[in-house]
C-alpha angles and dihedrals in degrees: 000000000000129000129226089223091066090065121089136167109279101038121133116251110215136173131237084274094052098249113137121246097182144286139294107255108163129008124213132183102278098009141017127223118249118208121197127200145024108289088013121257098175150026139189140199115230130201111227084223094073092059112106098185139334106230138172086348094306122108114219121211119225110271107251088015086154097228118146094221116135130214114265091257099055124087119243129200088225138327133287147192122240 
């Protein structure tokens, strides 16, 4: 079990694979919202239900959490919410 508290603004975002989906930028009360890109060209709020576990400074996501959030690398239609 993770704690909200272990979350703060800068931290990678990954996916069950490792591959990284963005960064923390801002945390709010039930989710945190996730930027991708330099300069950034896209964000994201995330649910804190869909971490899995906050580990080594990096936040994972849950495996099969059903977001559609691509990795930073992959290109994305427009943007969502998760």
């Amino acid at each position: 079990m993770w704690d909200p508290g272990e979350l703060r603004e800068g931290m990678a975002v990954r996916d069950e694979h490792g591959r990284r989906l963005g960064t923390v930028v801002h945390i709010g009360d039930t989710h945190f919202e996730l930027e991708q890109g330099w300069p950034p060209s896209r964000d994201f709020m995330v649910s804190f239900h869909l971490v899995a576990r906050v580990d080594h400074g990096e936040v994972f996501l849950h495996p099969g959490h059903g977001a559609s959030v691509p990795t930073e690398d992959e290109e994305l239609d427009s943007g969502a919410s998760i």
